[in-house]
Each structure stands twice: as structure tokens, then as C-alpha cells.
N, CA, C and O atoms as a GROMACS GRO file, in nm:
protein
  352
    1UNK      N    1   7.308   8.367  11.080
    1UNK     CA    2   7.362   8.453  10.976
    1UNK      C    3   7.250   8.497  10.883
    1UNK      O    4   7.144   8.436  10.871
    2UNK      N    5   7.282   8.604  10.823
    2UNK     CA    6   7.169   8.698  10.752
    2UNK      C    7   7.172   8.629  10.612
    2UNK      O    8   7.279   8.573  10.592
    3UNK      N    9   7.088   8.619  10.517
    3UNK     CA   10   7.095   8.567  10.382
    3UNK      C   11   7.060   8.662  10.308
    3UNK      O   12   7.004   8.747  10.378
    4UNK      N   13   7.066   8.719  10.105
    4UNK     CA   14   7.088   8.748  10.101
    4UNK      C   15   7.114   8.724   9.914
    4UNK      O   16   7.201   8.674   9.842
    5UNK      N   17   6.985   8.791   9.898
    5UNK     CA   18   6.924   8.713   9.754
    5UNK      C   19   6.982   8.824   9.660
    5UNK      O   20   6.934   8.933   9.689
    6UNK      N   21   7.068   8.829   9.559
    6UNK     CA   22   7.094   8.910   9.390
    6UNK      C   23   7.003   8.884   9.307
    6UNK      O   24   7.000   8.785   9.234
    7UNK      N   25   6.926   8.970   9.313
    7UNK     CA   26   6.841   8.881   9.117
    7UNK      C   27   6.897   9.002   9.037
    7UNK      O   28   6.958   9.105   9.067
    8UNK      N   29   6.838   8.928   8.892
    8UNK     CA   30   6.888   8.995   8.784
    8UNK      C   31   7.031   9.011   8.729
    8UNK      O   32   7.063   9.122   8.686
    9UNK      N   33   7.125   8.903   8.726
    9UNK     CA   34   7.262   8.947   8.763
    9UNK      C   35   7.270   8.901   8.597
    9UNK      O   36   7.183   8.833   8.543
   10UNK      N   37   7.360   8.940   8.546
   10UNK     CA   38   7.367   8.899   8.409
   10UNK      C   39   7.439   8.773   8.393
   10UNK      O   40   7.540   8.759   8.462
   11UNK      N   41   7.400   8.666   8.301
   11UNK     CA   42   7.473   8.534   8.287
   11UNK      C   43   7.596   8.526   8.231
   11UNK      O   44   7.637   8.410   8.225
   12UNK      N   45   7.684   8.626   8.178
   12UNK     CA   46   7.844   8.632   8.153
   12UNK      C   47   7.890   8.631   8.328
   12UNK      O   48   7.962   8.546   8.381
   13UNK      N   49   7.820   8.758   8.402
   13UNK     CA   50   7.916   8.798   8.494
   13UNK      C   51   7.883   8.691   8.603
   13UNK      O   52   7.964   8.696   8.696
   14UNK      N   53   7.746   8.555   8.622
   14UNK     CA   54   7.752   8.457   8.661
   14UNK      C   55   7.865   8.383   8.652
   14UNK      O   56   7.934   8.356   8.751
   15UNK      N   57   7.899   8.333   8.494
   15UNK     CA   58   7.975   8.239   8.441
   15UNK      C   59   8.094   8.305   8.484
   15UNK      O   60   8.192   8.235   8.455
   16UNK      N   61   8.127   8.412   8.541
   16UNK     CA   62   8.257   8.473   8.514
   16UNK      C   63   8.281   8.397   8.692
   16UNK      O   64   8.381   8.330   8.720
   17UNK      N   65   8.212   8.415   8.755
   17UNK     CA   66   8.196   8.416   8.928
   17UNK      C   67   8.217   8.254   8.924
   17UNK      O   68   8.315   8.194   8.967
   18UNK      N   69   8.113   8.201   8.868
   18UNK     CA   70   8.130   8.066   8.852
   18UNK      C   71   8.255   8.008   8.810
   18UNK      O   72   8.287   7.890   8.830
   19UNK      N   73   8.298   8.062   8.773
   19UNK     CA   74   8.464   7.993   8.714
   19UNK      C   75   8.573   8.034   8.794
   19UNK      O   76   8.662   7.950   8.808
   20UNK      N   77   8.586   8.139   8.847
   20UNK     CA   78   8.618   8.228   8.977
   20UNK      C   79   8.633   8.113   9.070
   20UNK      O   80   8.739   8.053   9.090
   21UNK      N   81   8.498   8.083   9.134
   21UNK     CA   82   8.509   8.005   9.240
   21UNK      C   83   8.585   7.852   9.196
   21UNK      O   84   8.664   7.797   9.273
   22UNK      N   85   8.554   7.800   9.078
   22UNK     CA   86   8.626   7.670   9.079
   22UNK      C   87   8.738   7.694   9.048
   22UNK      O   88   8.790   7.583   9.039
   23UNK      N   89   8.837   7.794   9.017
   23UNK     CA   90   8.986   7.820   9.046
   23UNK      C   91   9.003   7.792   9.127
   23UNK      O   92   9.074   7.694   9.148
   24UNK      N   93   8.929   7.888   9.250
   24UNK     CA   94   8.980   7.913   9.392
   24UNK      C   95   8.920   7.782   9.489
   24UNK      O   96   8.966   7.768   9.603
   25UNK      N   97   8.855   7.724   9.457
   25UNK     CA   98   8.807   7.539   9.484
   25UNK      C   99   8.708   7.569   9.614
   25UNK      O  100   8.710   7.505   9.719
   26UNK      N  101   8.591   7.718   9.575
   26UNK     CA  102   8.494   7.751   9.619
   26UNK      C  103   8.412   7.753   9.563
   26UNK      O  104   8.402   7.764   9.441
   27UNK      N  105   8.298   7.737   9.673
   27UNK     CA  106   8.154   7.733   9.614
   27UNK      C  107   8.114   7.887   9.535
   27UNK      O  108   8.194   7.980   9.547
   28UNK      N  109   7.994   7.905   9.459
   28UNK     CA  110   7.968   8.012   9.385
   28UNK      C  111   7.926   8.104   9.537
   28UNK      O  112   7.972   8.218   9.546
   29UNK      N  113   7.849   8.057   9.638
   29UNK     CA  114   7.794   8.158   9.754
   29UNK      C  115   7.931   8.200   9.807
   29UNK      O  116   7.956   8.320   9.819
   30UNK      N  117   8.043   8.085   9.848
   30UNK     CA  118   8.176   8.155   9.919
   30UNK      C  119   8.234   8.204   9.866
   30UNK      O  120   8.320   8.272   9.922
   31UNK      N  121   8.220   8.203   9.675
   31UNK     CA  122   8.337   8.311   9.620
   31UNK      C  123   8.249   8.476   9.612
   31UNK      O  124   8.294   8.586   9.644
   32UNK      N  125   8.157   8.452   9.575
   32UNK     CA  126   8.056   8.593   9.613
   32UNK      C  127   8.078   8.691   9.730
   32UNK      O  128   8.093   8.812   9.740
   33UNK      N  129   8.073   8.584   9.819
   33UNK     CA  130   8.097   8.615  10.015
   33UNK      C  131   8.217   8.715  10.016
   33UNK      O  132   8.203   8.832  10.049
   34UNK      N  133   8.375   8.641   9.966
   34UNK     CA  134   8.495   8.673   9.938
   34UNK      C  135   8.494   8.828   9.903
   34UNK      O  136   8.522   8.935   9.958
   35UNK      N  137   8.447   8.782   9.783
   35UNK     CA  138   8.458   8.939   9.657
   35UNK      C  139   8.408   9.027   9.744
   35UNK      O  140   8.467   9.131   9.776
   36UNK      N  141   8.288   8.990   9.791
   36UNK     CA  142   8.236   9.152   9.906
   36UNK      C  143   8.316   9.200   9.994
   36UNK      O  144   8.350   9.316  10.015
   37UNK      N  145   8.366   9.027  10.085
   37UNK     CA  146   8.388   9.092  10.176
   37UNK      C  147   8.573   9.170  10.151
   37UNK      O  148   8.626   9.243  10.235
   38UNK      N  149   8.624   9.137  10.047
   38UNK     CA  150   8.736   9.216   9.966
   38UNK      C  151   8.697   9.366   9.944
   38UNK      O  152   8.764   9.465   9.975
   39UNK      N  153   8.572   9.361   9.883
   39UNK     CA  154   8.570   9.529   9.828
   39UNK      C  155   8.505   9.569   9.957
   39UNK      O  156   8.597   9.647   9.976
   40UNK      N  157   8.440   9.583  10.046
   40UNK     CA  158   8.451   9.618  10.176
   40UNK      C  159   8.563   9.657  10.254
   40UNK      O  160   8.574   9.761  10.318
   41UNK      N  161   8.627   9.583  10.245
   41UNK     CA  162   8.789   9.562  10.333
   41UNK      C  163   8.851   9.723  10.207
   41UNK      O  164   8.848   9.844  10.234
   42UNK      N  165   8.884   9.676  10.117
   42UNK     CA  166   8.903   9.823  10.042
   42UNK      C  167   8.851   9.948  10.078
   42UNK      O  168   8.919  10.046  10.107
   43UNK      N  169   8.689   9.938  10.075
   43UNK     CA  170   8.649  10.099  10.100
   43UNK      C  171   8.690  10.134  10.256
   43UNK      O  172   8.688  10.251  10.296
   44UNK      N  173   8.727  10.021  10.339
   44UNK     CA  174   8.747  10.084  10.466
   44UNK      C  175   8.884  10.100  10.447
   44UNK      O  176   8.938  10.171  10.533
   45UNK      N  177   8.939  10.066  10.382
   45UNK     CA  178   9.128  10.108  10.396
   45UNK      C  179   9.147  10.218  10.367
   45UNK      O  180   9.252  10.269  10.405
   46UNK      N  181   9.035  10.307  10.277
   46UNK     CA  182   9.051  10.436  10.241
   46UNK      C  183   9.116  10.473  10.073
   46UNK      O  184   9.151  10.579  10.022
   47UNK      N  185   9.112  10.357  10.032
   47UNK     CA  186   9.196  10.315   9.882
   47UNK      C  187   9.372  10.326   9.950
   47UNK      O  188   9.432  10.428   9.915
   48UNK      N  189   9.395  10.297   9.976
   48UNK     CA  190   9.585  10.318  10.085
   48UNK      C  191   9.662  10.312   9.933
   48UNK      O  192   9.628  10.222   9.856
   49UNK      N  193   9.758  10.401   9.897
   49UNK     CA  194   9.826  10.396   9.776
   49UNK      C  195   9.911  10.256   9.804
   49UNK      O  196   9.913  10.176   9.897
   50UNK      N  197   9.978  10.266   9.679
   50UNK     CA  198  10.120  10.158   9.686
   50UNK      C  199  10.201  10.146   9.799
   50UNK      O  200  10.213  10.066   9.891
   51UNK      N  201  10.268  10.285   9.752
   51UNK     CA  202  10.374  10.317   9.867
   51UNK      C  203  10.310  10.294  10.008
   51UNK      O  204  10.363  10.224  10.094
   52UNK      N  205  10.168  10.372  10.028
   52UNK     CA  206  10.174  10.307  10.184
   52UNK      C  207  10.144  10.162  10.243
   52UNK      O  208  10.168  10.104  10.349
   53UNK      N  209  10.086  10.134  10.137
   53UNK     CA  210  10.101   9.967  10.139
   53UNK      C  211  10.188   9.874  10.175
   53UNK      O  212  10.171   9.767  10.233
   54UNK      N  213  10.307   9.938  10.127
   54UNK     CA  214  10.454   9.922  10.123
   54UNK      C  215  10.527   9.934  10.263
   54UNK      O  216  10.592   9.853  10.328
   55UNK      N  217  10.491  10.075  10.286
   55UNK     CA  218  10.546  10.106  10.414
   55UNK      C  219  10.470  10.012  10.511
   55UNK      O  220  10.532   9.918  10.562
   56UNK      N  221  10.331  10.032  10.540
   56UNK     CA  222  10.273   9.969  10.683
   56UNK      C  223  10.321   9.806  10.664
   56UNK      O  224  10.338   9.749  10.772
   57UNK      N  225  10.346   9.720  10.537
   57UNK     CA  226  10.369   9.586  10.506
   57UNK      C  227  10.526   9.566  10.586
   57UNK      O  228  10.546   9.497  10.686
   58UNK      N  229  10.626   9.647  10.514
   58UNK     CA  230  10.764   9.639  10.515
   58UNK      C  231  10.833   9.758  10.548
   58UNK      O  232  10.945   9.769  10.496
   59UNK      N  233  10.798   9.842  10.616
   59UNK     CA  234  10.834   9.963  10.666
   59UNK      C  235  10.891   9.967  10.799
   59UNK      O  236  10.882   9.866  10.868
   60UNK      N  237  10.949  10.072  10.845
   60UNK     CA  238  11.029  10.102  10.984
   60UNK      C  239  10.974  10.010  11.124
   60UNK      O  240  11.057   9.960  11.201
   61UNK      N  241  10.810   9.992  11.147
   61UNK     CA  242  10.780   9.906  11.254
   61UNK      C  243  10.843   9.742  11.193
   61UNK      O  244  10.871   9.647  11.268
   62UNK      N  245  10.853   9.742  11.056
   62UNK     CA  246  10.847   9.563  11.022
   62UNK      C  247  11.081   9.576  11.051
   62UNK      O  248  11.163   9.488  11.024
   63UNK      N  249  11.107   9.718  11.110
   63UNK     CA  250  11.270   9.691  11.087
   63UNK      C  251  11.328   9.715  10.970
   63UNK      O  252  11.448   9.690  10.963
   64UNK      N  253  11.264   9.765  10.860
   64UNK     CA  254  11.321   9.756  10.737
   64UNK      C  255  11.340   9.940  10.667
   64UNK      O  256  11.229   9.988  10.646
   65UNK      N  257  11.411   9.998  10.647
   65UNK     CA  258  11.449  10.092  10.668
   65UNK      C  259  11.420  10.102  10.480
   65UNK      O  260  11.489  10.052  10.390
   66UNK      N  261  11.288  10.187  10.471
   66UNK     CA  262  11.219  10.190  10.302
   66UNK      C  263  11.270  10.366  10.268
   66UNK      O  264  11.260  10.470  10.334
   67UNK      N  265  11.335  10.328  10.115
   67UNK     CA  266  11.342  10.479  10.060
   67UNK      C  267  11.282  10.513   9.970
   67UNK      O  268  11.335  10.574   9.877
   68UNK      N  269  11.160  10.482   9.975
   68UNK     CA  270  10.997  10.574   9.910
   68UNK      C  271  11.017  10.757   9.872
   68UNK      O  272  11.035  10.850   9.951
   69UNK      N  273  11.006  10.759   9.740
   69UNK     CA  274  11.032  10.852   9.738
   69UNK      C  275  10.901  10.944   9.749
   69UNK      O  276  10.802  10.876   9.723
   70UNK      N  277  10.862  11.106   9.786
   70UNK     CA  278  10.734  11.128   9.792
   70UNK      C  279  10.689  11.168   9.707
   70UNK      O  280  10.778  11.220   9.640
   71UNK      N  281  10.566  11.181   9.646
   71UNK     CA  282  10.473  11.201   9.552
   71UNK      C  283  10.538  11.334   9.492
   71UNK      O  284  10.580  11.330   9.377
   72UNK      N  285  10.548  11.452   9.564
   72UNK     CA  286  10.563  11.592   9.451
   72UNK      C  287  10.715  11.504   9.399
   72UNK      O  288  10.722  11.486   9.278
   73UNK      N  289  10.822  11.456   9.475
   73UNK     CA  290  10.936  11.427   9.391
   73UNK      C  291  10.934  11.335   9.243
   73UNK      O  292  11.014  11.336   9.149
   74UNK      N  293  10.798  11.247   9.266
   74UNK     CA  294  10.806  11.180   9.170
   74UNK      C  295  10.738  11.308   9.032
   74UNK      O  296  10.774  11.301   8.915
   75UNK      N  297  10.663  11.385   9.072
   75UNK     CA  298  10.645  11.450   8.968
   75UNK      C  299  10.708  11.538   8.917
   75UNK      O  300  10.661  11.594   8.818
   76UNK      N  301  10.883  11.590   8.991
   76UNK     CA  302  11.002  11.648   8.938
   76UNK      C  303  11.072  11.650   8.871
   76UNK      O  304  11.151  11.738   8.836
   77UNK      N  305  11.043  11.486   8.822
   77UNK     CA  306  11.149  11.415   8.768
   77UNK      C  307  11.109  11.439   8.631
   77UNK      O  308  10.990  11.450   8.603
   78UNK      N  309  11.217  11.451   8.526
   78UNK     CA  310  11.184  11.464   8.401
   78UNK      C  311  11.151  11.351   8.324
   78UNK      O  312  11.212  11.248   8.350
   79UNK      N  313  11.055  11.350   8.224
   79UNK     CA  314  11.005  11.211   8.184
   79UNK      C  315  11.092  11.111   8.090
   79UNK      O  316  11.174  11.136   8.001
   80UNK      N  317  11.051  11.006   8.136
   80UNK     CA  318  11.172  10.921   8.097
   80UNK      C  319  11.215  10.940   7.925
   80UNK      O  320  11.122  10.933   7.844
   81UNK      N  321  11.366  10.964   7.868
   81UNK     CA  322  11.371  10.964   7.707
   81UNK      C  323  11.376  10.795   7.682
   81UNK      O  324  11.396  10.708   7.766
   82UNK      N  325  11.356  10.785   7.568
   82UNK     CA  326  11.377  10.711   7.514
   82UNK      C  327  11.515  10.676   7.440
   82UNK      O  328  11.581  10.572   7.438
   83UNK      N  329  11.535  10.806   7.379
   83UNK     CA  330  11.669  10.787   7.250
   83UNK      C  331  11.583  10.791   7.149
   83UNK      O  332  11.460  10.788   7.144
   84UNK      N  333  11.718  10.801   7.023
   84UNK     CA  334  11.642  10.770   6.903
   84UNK      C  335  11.544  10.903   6.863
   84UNK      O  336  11.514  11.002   6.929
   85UNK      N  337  11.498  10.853   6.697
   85UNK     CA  338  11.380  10.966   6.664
   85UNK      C  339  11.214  10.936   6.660
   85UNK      O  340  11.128  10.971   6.579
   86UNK      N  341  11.208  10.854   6.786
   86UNK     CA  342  11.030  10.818   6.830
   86UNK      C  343  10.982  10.950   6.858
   86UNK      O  344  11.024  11.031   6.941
   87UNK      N  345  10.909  10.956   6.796
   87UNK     CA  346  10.763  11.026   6.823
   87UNK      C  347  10.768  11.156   6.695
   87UNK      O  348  10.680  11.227   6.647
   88UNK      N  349  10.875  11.148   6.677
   88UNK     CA  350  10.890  11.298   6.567
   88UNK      C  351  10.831  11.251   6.440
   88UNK      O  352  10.825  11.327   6.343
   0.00000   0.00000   0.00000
């Protein structure tokens, strides 16, 4: 396996990683490893919205019959009132 040196990293966002890993009851190199190999796994998904998240998770192949509504509909909809005299 390839190794795979950071310098210069700032000592908050250390301490932040460092505390990270002893949540998750990993070492500081395997929670590092993780985080990459997470935001990796992201840029190859293409950023996938909610909804399709939704669908490929729990959607028509998983049997489950989803009523997602589509994007222009959600922007049809008039914005939610409140009541009352907020905002005046």
C-alpha cells in the first residue's frame, strides 16, 4: 500500500480529526483514510440529490412504490403562510 504524508495541517482541524477518530474507536490514520475515502465516494456519485437517494435506496427495484414529487412541481407550490401579522 502507498503512504502518504499531510504537512502543515492546522492543530484545531488535527484536534478536530483526533476526536473524530476516538468517537468512532479509530485510529487518527483510519479516521483520515475514512473521510477520503467518503469524499471520494461523493465526487464519484455525482453529488445524487435527496430524492434520488431515496429512490435508488427505497424505490420501485427495492418494491416500494415512492411518490417523489419533481423538482419544477416543488417550485409551483406557493410558499408556505404562516398566519398571523409576521413579517409586516
Amino acid at each position: 500500500m502507498a503512504s502518504l504524508l499531510i504537512r502543515n495541517v492546522d492543530e484545531a482541524l488535527r484536534d478536530q480529526l483526533k476526536a473524530r477518530a476516538r468517537r468512532h474507536r479509530r485510529s487518527l490514520e483510519e479516521e483520515a483514510r475514512e473521510l477520503l475515502r467518503a469524499a471520494m465516494a461523493r465526487e464519484a456519485s455525482g453529488g445524487e440529490t435527496l430524492p434520488a437517494i431515496a429512490e435508488r435506496l427505497f424505490g420501485a427495484e427495492r418494491g416500494i412504490d415512492l411518490d417523489l414529487p419533481r423538482r419544477e412541481q416543488e417550485r409551483e407550490r406557493p410558499p408556505i403562510g404562516f398566519g398571523g401579522d409576521a413579517g409586516r
